[in-house]
C-alpha positions, 0 to 999 in steps of 0.5 A: 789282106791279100795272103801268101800261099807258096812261093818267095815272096809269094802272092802280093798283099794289095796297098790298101788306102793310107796303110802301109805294107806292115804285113798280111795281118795290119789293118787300114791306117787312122783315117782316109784323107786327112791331109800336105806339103812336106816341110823340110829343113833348108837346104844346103847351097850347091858346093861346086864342083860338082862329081855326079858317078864314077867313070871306069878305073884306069887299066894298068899302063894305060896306052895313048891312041890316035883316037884318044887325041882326036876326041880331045882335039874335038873337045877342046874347041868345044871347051873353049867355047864353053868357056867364052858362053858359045854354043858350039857343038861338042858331042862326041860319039866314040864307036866299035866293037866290044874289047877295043877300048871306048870306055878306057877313052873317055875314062881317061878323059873324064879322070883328066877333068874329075880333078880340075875345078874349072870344070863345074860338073863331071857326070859319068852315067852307064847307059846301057839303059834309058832307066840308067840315063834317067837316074844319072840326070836325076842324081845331078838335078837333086844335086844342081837344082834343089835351090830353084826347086825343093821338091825336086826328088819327089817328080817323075824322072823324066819330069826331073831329066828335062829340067836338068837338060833345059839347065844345061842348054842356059847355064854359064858353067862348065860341064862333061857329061859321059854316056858309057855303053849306050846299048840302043840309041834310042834310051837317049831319044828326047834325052841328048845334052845339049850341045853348050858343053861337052859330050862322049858317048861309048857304044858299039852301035853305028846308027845314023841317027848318032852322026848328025851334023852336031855329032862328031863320031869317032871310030875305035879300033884295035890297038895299032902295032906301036902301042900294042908293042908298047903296052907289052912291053910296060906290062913285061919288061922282062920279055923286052930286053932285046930286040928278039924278045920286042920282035916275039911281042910284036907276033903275040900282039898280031896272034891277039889281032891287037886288040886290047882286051886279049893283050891285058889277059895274056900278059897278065897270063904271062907276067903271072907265071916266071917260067912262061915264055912269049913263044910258049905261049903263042903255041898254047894260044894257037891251040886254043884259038884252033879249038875255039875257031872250030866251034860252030859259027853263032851269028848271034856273036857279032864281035870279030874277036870272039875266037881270040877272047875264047882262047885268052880266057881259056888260059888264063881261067886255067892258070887262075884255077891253079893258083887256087887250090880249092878250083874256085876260079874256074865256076865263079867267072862261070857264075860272073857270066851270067850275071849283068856285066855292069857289076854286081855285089861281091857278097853274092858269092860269099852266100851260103848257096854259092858256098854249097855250090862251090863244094859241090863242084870242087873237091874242097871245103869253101868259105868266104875268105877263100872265095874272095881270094878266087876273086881277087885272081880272076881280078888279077889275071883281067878276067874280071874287074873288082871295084870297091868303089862301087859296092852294089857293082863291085864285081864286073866284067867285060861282056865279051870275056861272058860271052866266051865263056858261056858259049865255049864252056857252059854246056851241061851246067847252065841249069845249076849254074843258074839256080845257084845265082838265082838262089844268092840274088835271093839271098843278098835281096834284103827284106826292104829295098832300101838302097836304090843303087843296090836295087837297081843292081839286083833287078839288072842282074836278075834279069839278065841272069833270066835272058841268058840262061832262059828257061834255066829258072823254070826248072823244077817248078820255076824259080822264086827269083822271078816272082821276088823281082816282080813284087820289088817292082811293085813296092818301089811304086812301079805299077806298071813296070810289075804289071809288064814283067808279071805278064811275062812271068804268066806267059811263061809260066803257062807255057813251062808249067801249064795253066793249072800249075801253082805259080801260075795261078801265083802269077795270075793273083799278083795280076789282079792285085796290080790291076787293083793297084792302077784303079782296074777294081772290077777287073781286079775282083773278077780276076781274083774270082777266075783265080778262086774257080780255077783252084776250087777245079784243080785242087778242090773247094778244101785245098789251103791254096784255095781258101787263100784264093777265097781269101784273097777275093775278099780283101779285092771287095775290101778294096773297092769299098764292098766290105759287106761283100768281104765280111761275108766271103772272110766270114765263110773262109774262117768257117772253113778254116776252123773246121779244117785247119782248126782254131790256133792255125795261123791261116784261121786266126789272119781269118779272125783278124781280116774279118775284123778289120772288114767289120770295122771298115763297114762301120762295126767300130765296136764290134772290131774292137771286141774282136781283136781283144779276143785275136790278140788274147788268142794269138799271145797264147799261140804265138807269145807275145813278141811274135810279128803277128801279135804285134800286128794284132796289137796296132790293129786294135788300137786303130779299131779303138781310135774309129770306136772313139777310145782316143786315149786308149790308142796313144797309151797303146800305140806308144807301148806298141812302137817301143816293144817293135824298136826293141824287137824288129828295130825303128826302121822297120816298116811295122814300127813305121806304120805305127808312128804313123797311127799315132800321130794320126790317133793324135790328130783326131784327139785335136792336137794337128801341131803336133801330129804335124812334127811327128809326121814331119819325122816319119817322112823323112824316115820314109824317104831316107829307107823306101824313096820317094815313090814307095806306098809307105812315102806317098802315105805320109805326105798324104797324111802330113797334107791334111793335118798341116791344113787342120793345123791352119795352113790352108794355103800349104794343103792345097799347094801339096796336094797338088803336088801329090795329085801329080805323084800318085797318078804317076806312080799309081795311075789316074783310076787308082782309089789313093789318087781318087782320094787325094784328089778329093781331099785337094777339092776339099781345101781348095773349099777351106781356102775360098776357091769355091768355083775350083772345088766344085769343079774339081769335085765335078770332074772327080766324081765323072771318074768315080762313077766311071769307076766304082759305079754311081752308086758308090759310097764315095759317088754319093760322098762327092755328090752331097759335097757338091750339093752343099757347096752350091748351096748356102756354102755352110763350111764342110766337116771333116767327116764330109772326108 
């Protein structure tokens, strides 16, 4: 297995055939192939109506506009006709610079229809990416269409958008759909709703392609005076008794260009302190819009309000931080601004690295109930806005109010400031990315944290943030999107570090793998290989990095199926091991164990079992018995015991196993997981498919429930739930589900990528058992093309698929599973 040598998560660990990730110690799961479809119990009937999101909280006294009446007279003819089953054009597009209300619009218009049961489905989506798009639609269509297509949650989500939108343009029930924020009208290209419901969508962007002729665009403009008057004067009735304190809020609102983001922060501002009068603050608003004016122009900042924003937050961040004694109001809306403005987990600020951080800068001690009390000012004075509703995005605030803070108030500090967040990102991350909406928050916020403060992350060696969103990437199933970012994190590495710095070559090792990971197996090991010279160069052939690096080489021939390759290489790096490190050193006994597993992959069954008695022996001596890699030892060995034959010795060991890993690490832990399935596969092989079926039936949905539906881990089971279902006598099922699967694991892993060679193979196979011969042979035919093209003609797989093809031409005698 692939070995960490340094930084976070460290190198990656390749996703070796039918294993789950336990750990660097955890050997290949029972058997290659063996199996389909994934039963599930009936699902519940669409209850109508249907709420797909959250559409942004109101603000307080909320104002009417013209614009809000025109959106609604556009709507309500297209409601109407919704009504009556016309097609008529309703998108709405609602347009202007940041600050002056989109969002509140249709907010209130999508509040207004959240309650009314005559509208069949209300999705309010944030659209600041095509991703966030994609997964709104999905989360509607898993709702919507899971009657018509069970297995709907396992297809590629633009698979599952275009279901969805062909739904919409056919059905008779009513709908809104809300694309909040929609950053680049190109993330909606392919993905529009159709025009037989209704339509808004927010952004700041005035790109022909949103005015087409079914397209009604709208154009938000800053309050005008009435409703700038009237919203002063519902915030302070106070300051509104007389008609010389309306003409003071009628000049304050002119100073704030009347423009609804500064109006809701001075009187918030004003309301907060009794002493403050309208015309005080005015003159401190002129001071600080003369200061903000006389900041260099940054043509990067398109908004036109940017002074006006500058001074507001300037105020009211200095009220905010009076009225908490311990400063903490002032660097945490410094640290909000460099985070996603779509929100983010109010626990990152309650972590011990921003609780250090916090001391560093203020004069008081801080705990986490102080700093919740400096967030809730910063909600109360409009500086930010707080969201219990949404957990992963509790903590949000406006683009705008960031970018006055960052480009005003910032300098010196963004390097700390930066670090500080990456390290709470880290520290929030959990071990396993089991709540996709909390993911998906931590990534957009890493990766803004990134562009913002760019190259604050690569000081002082470069920051293990990068390299964590890299490997979430990778275990969500993401190939290809962690390939992309690992390629940046290379280029900047080598720009920043240099070539020879270790998180370089870090970088450059996790490349490999991914390469592995999408079938590139000779690209892979020559990787690994350029990675091992450049070590053995820079740091010498005894350096530990170096030996990780030989180390790694191997487990990339492990991956290809060169296991006389990796049993060499692993039989030289323990050598060395020993003679450096010594013999109890953990590095030398994941020597011993990767060894083993080489040897058992190369058909040594016997000889690995004898190995790993003596590891498992050596690592309870060394590291005690409840230690993560004695547990690891002990399922390495009950799977080598299973290939060596000893069936009934595996179950007594695998059940002893899982219940010491629920008492030690908990049932959902992955390790306790990838023991579940060996059992259940370890079942199997002794002739009990049914109820290995059952048990695989359990662990699927765990799977799915903790990892999704795309993790190694999910695909694994349905991999091994497939051909044990077949075995069991549902033959017709196999082939139906390992088609399904053909189609996920070349999505998720990519056509040349060794499990979907595999599940391909095993689909040819069942396609035999069911009497498809003509199919089979034809499938085997187009896979082994790919094979060789591949592995090389002379793969053991190539020769597998090549006899497989030779005795279906033949007498068609009926294949063995060995023939697996």
């Amino acid at each position: 297995m692939i070995e960490s040598d340094g930084v976070g998560d460290a190198e990656p660990q390749p996703a070796h055939r039918a294993t789950f990730d336990v750990n660097r110690n955890t050997a290949a799961q029972i058997g290659d192939g063996n199996t389909v479809n994934i039963i599930q119990p009936p699902l519940p009937s669409v209850d109508w109506p249907v709420r797909v999101g959250l559409p942004s909280r109101l603000a307080d006294r909320y104002q009417p506009r013209e614009a809000e009446q025109e959106l609604s007279d556009v709507l309500a003819s297209g409601e109407v006709a919704v009504l009556v089953g016309a097609k008529q054009a309703s998108g709405i597009v609602l347009s202007g610079l940041g600050g002056v209300g989109k969002s509140q619009l249709a907010a209130n218009y999508a509040w207004r229809a959240w309650p009314d049961p005559a509208m069949d489905l209300v999705i309010w989506i944030n659209a600041a990416s095509r991703d966030g798009i994609l997964f709104g639609y999905a989360d509607a269509a898993t709702r919507i269409l899971r009657d018509l297509d069970p297995l709907i949650a396992q297809r590629p989500p633009e698979d599952v958008a275009l279901s969805f939108l062909n739904w919409l343009s056919a059905t008779d029930r009513r709908w809104l759909i809300v694309l909040d924020d929609l950053q680049d009208p190109a993330g909606l290209r392919a993905l529009w709703p159709p025009t037989t419901g209704q339509t808004v969508v927010t952004t700041r962007r005035r790109d022909a392609a949103l005015g087409r002729e079914d397209r009604h665009v709208i154009e938000v403009g800053v309050f005008t005076e009435e409703v700038s008057l009237a919203y002063l004067t519902a915030k302070l009735p106070s300051h509104a008794t007389t008609e010389s304190d309306r003409e003071h809020l009628r000049l304050l609102a002119a100073d704030l260009g009347h423009l609804p983001l500064a109006l809701a922060q001075a009187a918030a501002f004003i309301a907060d302190n009794p002493l403050m009068s309208v015309t005080n603050y005015r003159k401190r608003l002129s001071d600080r819009k003369a200061l903000a004016q006389a900041l260099p122009d940054d043509a990067s900042l398109p908004d036109e309000h940017q002074a006006t924003v500058a001074a507001t937050w300037s105020l009211s961040i200095d009220r905010a931080n009076a009225l908490t004694p311990q400063g903490f109001a002032r660097p945490l809306l410094e640290m909000i601004s460099l985070l996603d403005p779509a929100g983010v987990p109010a626990e990152l600020f309650t972590t011990d690295i921003v609780l250090a951080f916090l001391a560093a800068v203020t004069p008081a001690e801080a705990d986490p109930d102080l700093v919740r009390d400096g967030l809730s000012c910063l909600h109360r004075f409009s500086l930010i806005t707080l969201d219990r509703t949404q957990p992963a995005r509790a903590v949000q605030a406006h683009a705008l109010v960031q970018r006055a803070v960052r480009e005003n108030h910032l300098t010196g500090k963004i390097t700390d400031l930066a670090r500080a967040a990456a390290g709470a990102l880290m520290e929030v991350w959990p071990e396993i990315d089991r709540d996709a909406e909390l993911t998906r928050a931590l990534r957009s916020a890493s990766a803004v944290l990134h562009a913002v403060t760019f190259p604050a992350l690569w000081a002082t060696d470069g920051h293990q943030l990068l390299f964590r969103v890299g490997n979430s990437l990778r275990e969500g199933g993401l190939v290809a999107a962690a390939t992309d970012h690992f390629r940046r994190v290379l280029v900047e590495a080598d720009n920043h570090l240099g070539a020879d710095h270790p998180h370089t070559l870090i970088a450059r090792s996790y490349l490999a793998v991914l390469r592995s990971e999408a079938g590139d197996l000779n690209g892979a090991i020559a990787e690994a290989a350029a990675v091992l010279e450049d070590r053995r160069r820079v740091l010498g052939d005894d350096h530990p990095d170096t030996l990780v690096a030989r180390n790694n080489l191997a487990a990339c021939r492990a991956e290809a199926r060169d296991f006389v390759g990796a049993v060499a290489e692993h039989t030289g790096v323990l050598e060395d091991r020993r003679r450096i490190l010594g013999d109890d050193h953990p590095s030398t006994l994941t020597s011993r164990n990767n060894l083993a597993m080489s040897r058992g992959e190369a058909g040594d069954y016997a000889g690995a079992v004898v190995e790993f008695e003596r590891l498992l022996a050596d690592r309870q001596r060394v590291q005690g018995d409840d230690h993560p890699d004695t547990l690891a030892a002990r399922n390495n060995l009950a799977t080598a015991r299973v290939k060596a034959g000893d069936i009934d010795g595996a179950d007594v060991e695998f059940q002893l196993l899982i219940q010491d890993q629920v008492r030690l690490l908990g049932a959902d832990h992955p390790a306790t997981l990838g023991s579940r399935h060996n059992l259940a596969a370890c079942r199997a092989e002794a002739g009990d498919a049914a109820r290995a079926v059952a048990e695989l039936e359990r662990l699927l949905e765990d799977c799915r429930r903790l990892m999704g539906d795309d993790h190694i881990a999910t695909l694994v089971a349905r991999h091994s739930l497939a051909g044990w279902r077949g075995d069991a006598g549902d033959i017709e099922g196999a082939v139906a589900d390992f088609e399904r699967l053909v189609h996920d694991r070349r999505r998720v892993l990519g056509d040349d990528h060794p499990d979907t060679l595999t599940t391909r193979n095993n689909l040819a196979y069942w396609r035999a058992r069911a009497g498809d011969v003509a199919g089979a042979i034809a499938e085997f035919e187009r896979l082994l093309e790919d094979q060789a093209r591949i592995l090389g003609a002379d793969h053991s797989s190539s020769q597998v698929t090549r006899d497989f093809i030779t005795k279906l031409r033949g007498a068609l005698p009926e294949p063995g599973r060995d023939d697996l």
